[in-house]
py3Dmol code that shows the C-alpha trace and the ligand (Angstrom):
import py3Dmol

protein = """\
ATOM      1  CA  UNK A   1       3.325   9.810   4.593  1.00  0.00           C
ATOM      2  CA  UNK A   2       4.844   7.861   1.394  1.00  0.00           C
ATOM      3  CA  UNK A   3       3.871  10.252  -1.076  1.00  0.00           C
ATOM      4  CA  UNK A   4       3.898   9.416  -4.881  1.00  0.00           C
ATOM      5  CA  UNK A   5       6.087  12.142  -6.546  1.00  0.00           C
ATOM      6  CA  UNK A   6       7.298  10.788  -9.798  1.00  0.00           C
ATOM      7  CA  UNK A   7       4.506   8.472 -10.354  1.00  0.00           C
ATOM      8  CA  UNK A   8       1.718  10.285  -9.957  1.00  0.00           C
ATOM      9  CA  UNK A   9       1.502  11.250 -14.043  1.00  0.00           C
ATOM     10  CA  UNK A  10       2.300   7.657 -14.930  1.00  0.00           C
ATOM     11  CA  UNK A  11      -0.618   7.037 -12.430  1.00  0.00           C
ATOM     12  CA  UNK A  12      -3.055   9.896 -13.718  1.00  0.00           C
ATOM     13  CA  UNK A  13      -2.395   9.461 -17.731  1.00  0.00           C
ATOM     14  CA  UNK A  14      -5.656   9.652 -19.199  1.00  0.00           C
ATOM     15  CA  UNK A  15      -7.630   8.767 -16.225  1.00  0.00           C
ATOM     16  CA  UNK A  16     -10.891  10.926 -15.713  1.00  0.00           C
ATOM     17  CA  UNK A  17     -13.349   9.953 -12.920  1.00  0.00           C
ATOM     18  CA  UNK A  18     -16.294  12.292 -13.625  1.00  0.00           C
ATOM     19  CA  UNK A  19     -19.223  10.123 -13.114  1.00  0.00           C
ATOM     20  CA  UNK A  20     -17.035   7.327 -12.395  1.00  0.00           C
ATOM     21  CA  UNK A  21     -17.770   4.494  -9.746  1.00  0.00           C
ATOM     22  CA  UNK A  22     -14.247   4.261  -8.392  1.00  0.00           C
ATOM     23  CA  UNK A  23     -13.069   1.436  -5.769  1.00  0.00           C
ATOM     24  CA  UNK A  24      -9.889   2.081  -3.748  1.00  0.00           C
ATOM     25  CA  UNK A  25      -7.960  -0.959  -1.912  1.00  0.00           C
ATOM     26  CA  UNK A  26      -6.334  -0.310   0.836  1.00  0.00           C
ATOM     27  CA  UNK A  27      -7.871   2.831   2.715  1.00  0.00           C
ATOM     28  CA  UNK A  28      -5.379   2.957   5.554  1.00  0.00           C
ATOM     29  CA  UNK A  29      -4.430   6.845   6.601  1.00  0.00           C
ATOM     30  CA  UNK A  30      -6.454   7.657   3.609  1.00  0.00           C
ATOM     31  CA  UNK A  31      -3.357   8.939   1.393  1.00  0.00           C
ATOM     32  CA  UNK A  32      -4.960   7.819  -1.845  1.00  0.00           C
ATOM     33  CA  UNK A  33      -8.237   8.877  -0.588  1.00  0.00           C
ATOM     34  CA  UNK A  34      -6.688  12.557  -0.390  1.00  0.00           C
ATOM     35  CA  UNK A  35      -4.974  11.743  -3.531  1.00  0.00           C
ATOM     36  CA  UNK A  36      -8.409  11.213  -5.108  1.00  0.00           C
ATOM     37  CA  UNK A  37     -10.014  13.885  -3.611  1.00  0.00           C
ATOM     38  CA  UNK A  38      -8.184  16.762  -4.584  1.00  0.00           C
ATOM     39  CA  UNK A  39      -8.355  15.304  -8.467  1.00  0.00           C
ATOM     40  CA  UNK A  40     -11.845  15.126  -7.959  1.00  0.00           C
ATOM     41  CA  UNK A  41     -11.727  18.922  -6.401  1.00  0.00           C
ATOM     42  CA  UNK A  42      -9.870  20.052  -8.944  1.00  0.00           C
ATOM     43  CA  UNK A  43     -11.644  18.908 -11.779  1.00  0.00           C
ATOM     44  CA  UNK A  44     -15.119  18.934 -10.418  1.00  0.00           C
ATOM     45  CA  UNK A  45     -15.857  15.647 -11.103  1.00  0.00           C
ATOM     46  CA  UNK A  46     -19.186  13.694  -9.393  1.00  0.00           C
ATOM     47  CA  UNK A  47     -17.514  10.695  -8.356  1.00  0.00           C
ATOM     48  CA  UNK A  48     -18.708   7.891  -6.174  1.00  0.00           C
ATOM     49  CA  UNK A  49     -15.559   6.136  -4.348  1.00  0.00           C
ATOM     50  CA  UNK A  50     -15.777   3.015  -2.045  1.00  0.00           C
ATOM     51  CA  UNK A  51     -12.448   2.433  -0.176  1.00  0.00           C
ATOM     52  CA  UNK A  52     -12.052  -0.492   1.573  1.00  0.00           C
ATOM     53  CA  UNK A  53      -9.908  -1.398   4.419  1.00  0.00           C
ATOM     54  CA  UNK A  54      -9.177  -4.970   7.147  1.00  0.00           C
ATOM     55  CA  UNK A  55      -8.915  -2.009   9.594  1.00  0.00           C
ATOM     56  CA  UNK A  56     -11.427   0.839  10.046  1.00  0.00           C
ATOM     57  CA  UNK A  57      -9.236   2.996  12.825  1.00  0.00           C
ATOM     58  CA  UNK A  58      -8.479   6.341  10.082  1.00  0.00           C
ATOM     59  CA  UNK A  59     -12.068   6.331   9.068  1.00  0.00           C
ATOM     60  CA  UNK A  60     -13.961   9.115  10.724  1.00  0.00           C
ATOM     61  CA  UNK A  61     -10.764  11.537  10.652  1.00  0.00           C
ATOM     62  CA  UNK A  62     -10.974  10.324   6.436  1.00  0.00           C
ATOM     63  CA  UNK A  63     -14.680  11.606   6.442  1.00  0.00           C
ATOM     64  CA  UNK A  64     -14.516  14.657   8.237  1.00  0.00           C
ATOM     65  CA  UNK A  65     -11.398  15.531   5.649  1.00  0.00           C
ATOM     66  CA  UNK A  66     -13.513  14.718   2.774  1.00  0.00           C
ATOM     67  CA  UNK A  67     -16.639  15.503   3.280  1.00  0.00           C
ATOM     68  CA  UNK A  68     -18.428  16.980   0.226  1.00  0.00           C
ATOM     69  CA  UNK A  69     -15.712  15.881  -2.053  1.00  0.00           C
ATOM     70  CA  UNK A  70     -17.297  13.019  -3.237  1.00  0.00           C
ATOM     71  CA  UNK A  71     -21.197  12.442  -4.642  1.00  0.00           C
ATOM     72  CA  UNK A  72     -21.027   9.545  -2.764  1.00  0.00           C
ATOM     73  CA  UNK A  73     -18.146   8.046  -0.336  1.00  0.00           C
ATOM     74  CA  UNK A  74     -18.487   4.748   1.294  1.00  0.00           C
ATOM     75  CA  UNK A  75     -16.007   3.586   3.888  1.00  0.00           C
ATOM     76  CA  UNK A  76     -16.273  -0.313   4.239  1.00  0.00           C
ATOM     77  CA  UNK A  77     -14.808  -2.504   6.852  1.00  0.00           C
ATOM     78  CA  UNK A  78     -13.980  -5.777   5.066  1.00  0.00           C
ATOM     79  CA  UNK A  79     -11.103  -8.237   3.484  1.00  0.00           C
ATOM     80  CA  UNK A  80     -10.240  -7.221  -0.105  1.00  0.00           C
ATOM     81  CA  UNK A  81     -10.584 -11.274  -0.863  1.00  0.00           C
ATOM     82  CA  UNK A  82     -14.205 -10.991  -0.076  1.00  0.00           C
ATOM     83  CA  UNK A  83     -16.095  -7.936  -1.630  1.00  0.00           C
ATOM     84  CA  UNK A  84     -19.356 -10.216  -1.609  1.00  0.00           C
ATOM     85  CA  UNK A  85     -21.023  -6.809  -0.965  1.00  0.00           C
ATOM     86  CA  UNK A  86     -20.028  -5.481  -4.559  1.00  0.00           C
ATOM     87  CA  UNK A  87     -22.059  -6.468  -7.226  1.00  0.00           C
ATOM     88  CA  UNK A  88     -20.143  -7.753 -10.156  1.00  0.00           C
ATOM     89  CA  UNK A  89     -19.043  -5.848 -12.946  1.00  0.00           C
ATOM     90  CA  UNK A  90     -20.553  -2.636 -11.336  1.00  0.00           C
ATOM     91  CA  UNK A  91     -16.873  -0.842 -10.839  1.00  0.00           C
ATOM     92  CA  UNK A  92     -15.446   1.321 -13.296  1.00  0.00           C
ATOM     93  CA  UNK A  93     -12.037   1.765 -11.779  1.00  0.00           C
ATOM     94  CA  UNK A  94     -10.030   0.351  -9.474  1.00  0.00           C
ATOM     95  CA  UNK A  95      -6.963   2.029  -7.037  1.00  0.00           C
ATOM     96  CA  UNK A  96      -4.902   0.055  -4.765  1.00  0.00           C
ATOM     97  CA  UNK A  97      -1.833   1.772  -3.501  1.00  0.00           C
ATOM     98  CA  UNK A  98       0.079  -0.062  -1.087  1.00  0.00           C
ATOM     99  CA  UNK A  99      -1.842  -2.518  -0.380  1.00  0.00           C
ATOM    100  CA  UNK A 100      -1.220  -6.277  -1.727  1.00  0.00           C
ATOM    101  CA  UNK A 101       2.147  -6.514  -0.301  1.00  0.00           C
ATOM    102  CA  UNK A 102      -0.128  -6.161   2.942  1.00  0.00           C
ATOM    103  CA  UNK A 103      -2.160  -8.589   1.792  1.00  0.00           C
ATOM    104  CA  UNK A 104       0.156 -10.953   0.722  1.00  0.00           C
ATOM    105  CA  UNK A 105       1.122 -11.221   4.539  1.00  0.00           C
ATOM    106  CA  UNK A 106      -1.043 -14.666   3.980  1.00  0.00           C
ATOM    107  CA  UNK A 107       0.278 -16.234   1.136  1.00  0.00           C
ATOM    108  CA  UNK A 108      -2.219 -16.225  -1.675  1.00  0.00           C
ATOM    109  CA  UNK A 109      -4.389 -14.331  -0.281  1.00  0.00           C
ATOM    110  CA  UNK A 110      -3.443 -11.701  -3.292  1.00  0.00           C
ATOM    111  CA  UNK A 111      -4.446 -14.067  -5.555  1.00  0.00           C
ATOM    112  CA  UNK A 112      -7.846 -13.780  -4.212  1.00  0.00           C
ATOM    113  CA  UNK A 113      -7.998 -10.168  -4.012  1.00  0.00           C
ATOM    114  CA  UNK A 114      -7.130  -9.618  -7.688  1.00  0.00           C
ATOM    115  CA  UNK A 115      -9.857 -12.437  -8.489  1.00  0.00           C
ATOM    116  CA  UNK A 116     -12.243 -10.186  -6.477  1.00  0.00           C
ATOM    117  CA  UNK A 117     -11.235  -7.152  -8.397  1.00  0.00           C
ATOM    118  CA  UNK A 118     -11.440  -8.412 -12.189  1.00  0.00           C
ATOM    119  CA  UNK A 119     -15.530  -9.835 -10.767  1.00  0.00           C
ATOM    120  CA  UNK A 120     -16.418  -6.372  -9.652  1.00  0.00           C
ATOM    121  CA  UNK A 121     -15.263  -4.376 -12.575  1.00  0.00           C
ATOM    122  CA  UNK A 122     -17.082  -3.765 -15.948  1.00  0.00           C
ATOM    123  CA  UNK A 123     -15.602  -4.722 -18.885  1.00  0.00           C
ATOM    124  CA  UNK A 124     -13.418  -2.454 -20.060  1.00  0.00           C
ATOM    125  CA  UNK A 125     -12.738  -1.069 -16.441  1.00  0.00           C
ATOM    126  CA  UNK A 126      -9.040  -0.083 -15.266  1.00  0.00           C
ATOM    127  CA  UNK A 127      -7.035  -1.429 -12.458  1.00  0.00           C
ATOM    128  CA  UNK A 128      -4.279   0.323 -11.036  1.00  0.00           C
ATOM    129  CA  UNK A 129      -2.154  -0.562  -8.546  1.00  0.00           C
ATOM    130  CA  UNK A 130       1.399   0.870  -7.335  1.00  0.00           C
ATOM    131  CA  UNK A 131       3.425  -1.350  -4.942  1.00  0.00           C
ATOM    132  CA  UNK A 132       6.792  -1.671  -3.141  1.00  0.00           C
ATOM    133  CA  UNK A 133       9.511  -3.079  -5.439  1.00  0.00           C
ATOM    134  CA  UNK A 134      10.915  -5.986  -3.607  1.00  0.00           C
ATOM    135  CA  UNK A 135      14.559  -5.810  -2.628  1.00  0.00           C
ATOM    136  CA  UNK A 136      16.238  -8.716  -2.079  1.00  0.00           C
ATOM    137  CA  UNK A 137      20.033  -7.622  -1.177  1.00  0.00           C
ATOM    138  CA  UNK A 138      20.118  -6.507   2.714  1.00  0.00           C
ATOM    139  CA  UNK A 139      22.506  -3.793   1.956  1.00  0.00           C
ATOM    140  CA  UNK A 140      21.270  -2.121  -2.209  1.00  0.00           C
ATOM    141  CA  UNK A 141      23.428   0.808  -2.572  1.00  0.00           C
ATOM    142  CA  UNK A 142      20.729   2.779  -4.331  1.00  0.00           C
ATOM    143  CA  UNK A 143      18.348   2.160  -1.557  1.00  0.00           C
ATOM    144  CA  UNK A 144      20.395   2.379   1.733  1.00  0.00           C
ATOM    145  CA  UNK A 145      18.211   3.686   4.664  1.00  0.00           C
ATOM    146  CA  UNK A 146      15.125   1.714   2.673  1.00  0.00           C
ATOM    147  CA  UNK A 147      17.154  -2.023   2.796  1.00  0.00           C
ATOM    148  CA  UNK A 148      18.227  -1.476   6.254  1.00  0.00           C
ATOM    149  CA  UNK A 149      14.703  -0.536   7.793  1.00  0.00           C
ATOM    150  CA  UNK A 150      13.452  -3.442   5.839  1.00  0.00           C
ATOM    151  CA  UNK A 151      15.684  -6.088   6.985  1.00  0.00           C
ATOM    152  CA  UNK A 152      14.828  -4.644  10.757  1.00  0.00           C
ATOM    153  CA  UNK A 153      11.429  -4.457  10.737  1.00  0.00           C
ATOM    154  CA  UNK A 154      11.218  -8.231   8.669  1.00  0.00           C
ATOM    155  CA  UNK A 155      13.875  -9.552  10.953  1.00  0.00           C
ATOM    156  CA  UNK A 156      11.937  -7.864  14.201  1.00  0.00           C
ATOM    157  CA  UNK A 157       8.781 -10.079  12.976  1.00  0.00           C
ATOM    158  CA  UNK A 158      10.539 -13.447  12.256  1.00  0.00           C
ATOM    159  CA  UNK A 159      11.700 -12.961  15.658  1.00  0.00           C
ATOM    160  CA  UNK A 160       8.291 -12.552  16.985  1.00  0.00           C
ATOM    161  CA  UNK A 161       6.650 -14.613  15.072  1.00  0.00           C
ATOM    162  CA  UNK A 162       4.773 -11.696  13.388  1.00  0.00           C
ATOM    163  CA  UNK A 163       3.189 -11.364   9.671  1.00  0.00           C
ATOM    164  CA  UNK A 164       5.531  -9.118   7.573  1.00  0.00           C
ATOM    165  CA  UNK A 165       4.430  -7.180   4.653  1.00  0.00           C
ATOM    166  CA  UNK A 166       5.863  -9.856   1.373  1.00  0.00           C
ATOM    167  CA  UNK A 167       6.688  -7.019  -1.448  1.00  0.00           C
ATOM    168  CA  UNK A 168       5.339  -8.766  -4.911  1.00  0.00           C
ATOM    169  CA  UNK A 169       8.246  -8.356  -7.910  1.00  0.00           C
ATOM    170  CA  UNK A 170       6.139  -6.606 -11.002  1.00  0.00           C
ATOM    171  CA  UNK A 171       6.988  -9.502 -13.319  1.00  0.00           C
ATOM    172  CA  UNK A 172       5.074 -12.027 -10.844  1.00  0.00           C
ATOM    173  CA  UNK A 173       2.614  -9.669 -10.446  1.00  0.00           C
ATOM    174  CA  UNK A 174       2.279  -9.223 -13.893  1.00  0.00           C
ATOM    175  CA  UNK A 175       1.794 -12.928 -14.422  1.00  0.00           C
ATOM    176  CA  UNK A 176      -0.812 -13.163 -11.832  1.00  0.00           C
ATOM    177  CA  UNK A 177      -3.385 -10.820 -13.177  1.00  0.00           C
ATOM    178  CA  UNK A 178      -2.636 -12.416 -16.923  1.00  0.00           C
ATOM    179  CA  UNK A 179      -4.234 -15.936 -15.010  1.00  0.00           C
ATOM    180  CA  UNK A 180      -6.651 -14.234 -13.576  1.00  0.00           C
ATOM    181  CA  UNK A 181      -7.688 -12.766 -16.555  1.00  0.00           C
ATOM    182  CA  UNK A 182      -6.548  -8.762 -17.265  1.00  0.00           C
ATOM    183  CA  UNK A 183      -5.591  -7.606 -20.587  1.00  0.00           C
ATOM    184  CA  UNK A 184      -3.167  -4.661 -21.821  1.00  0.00           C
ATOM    185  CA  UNK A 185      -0.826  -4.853 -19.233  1.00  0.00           C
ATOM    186  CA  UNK A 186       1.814  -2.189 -18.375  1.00  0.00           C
ATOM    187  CA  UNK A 187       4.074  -0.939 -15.695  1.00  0.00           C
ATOM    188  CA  UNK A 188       6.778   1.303 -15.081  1.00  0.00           C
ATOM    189  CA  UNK A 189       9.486   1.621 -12.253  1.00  0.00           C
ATOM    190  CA  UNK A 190      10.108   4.865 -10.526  1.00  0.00           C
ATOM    191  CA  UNK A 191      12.175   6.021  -6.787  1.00  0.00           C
ATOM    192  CA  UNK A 192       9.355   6.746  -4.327  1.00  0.00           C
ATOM    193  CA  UNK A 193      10.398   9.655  -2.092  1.00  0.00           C
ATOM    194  CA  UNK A 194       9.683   9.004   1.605  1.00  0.00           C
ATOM    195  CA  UNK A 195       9.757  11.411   4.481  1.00  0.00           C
ATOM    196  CA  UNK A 196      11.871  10.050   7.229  1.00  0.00           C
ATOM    197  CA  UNK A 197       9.836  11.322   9.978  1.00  0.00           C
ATOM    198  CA  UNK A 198       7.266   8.858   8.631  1.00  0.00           C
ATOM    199  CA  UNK A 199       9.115   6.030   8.152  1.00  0.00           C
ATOM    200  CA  UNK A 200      10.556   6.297  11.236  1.00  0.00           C
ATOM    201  CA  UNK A 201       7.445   5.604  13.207  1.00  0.00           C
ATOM    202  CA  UNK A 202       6.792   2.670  12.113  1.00  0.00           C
ATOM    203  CA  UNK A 203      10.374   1.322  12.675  1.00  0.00           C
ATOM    204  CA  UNK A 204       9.861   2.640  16.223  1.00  0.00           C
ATOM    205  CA  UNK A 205       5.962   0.839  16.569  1.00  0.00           C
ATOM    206  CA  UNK A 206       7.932  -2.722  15.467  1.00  0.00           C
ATOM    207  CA  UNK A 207      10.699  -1.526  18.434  1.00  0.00           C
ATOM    208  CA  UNK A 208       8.187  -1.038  20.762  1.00  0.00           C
ATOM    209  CA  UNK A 209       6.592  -4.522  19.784  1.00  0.00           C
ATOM    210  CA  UNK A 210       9.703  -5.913  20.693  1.00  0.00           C
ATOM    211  CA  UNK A 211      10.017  -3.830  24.226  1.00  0.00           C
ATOM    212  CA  UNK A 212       6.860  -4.929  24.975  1.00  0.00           C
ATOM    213  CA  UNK A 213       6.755  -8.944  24.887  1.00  0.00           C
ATOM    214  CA  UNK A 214      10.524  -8.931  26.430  1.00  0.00           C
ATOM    215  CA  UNK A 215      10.336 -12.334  27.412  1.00  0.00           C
ATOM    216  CA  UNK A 216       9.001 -13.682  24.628  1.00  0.00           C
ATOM    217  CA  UNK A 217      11.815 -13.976  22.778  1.00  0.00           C
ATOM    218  CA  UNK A 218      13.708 -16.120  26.210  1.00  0.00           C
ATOM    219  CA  UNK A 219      17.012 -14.177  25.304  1.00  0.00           C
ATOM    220  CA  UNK A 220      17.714 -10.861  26.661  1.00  0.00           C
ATOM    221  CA  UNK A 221      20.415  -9.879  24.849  1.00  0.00           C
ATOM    222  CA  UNK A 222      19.382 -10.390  21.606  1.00  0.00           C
ATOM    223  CA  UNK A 223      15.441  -8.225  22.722  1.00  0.00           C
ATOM    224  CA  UNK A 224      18.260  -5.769  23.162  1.00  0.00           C
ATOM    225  CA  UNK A 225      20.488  -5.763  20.187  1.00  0.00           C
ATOM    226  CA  UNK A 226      17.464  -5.273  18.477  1.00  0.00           C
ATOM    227  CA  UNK A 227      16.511  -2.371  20.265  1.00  0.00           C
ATOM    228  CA  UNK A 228      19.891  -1.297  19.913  1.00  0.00           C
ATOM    229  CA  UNK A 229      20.165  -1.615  15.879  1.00  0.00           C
ATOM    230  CA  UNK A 230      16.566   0.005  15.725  1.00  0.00           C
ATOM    231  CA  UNK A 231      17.283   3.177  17.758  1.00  0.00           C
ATOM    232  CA  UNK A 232      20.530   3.254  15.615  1.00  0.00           C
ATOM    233  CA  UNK A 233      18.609   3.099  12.645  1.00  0.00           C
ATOM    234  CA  UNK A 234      16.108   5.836  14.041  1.00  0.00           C
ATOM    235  CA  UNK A 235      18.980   7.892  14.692  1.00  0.00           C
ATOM    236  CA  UNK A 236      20.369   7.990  11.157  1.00  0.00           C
ATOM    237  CA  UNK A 237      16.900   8.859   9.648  1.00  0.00           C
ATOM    238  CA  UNK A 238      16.981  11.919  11.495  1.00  0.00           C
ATOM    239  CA  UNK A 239      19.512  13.274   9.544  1.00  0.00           C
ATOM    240  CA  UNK A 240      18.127  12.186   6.650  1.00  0.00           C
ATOM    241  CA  UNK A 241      14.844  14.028   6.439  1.00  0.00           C
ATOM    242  CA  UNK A 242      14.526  12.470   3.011  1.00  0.00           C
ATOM    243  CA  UNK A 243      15.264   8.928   1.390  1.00  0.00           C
ATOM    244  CA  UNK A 244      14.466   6.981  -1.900  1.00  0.00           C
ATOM    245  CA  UNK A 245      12.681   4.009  -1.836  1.00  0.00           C
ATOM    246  CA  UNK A 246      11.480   1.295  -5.199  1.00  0.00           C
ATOM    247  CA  UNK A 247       8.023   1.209  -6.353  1.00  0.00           C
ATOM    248  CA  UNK A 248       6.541   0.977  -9.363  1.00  0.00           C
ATOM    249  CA  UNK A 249       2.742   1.142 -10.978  1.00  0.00           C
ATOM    250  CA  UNK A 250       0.773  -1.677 -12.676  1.00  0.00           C
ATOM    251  CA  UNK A 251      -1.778  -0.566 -14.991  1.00  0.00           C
ATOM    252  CA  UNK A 252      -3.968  -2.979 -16.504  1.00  0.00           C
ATOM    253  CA  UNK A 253      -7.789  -3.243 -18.004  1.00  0.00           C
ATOM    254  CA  UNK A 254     -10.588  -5.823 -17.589  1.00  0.00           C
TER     255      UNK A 254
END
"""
ligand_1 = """\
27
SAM
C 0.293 0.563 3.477
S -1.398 0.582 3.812
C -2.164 1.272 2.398
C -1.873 2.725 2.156
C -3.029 3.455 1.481
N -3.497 2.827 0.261
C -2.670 4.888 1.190
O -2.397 5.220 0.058
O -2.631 5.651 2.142
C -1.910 -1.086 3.667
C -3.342 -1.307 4.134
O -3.797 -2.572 3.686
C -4.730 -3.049 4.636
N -4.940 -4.477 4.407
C -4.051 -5.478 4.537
N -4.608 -6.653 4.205
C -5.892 -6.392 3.852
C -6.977 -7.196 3.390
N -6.842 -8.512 3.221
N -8.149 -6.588 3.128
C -8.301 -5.244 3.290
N -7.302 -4.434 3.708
C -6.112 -5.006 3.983
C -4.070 -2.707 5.955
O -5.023 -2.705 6.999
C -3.492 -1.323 5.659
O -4.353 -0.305 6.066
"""
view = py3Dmol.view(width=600, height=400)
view.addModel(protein, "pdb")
view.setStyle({"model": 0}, {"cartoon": {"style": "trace"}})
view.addModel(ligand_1, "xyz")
view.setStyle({"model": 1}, {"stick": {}})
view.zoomTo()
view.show()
């Protein structure tokens, strides 16, 4: 799992969600939802959370791990640029961790989901999002293992003809919500620590992608220099354990 170390006081700062209608972006594994949930624990707050995900495959695992947490927890199948089933200006904050990168798979598709976000939130409501800091240089220094997995899994795609995740720089993003019409903006940089295991997986589900359509590709050799550069990769990252990888968090208010 790519769990927030660093950022999570940035990403807590004043934030109190006791009696709070809280939407989270992004459900996936349900990281943020456990995130959430042990805040919520810990403080005994009475919070209502919707979470909302393209992809509804972790949500009965989320609910049984949750259940009670919440005073009320709705898990909704649906696309972030459509939330036609929230009523506008009903939301008091919104989380999305990890998610418009994903999003912005389709380009300008973000757009819409951060259009969709200022309509549902009350006046005065917070958005907060954390995101991948783009890297542009195959090889950063700082970020070895993290620019080499990238450029595999992105280069794996092309190949295939696959959607990639498109990482969104803070400054554009920054710009984006200012159009769309959020106030007091602020963000702040920090290393993200991931655990190698995880990221490893998903380097090996893009391998296995590849493995898979063979002859889709018409080129043997270069279906296996992939696999090759992959399992290479995989190999590294298991003496590794541990890596850094850029992120930072975008605060903002409606
Ligand atoms: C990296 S995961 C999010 C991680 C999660 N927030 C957490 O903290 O565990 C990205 C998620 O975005 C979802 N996603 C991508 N595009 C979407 C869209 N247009 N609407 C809703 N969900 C979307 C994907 O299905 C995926 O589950």
């Amino acid at each position: 799992m790519y769990k927030i170390v660093t950022a999570e006081k940035f990403l807590w700062e004043g934030l109190n969600l006791d009696g709070k209608q809280v939407l989270e972006g992004g459900t996936s594994w349900g990281n943020t939802i456990d995130l959430i949930a042990s805040k919520v624990r810990e403080n005994g707050w009475k919070t209502n959370l919707i979470s909302v995900d393209i992809d509804d495959s972790h949500f009965n695992e989320i609910e049984n791990r949750v259940k009670g947490t919440f005073q009320d927890l709705s898990l909704r199948k649906a696309d972030l640029s459509d939330l036609s089933f929230v009523s506008s200006e009903t939301i008091d904050i919104i989380i999305c961790n990890y998610t418009l990168a994903s999003v912005n798979q389709f380009p300008l598709r973000a757009i819409k989901v951060l259009k969709e976000f200022y309509r549902v939130l009350k006046v005065g409501g917070k958005l907060l999002i954390t995101e991948e800091m783009p890297i542009w240089s195959v090889d950063s220094n700082e970020y070895e293992y993290w620019s080499k997995r990238l450029r595999i899994i992105k280069s794996i795609s092309v190949l295939k003809a696959m959607a990639y995740f498109n990482e969104i720089h803070p400054k554009d993003l920054e710009e984006a919500l200012t159009i769309v019409g959020f106030n007091h903006l602020q963000w702040q940089e920090f290393k993200e620590k991931i655990d190698a295991e995880l990221a490893t997986r998903f380097l090996d589900k893009r391998k296995q992608t590849l493995i898979k359509g063979r002859d889709d590709i018409h080129n043997q050799q270069l279906t296996n220099g992939f696999v090759e550069v992959t399992e290479k990769l995989i190999k590294e990252f298991e003496n590794a354990k541990e890596f850094s990888a850029p992120a930072y968090i975008m605060k903002c208010i409606k």
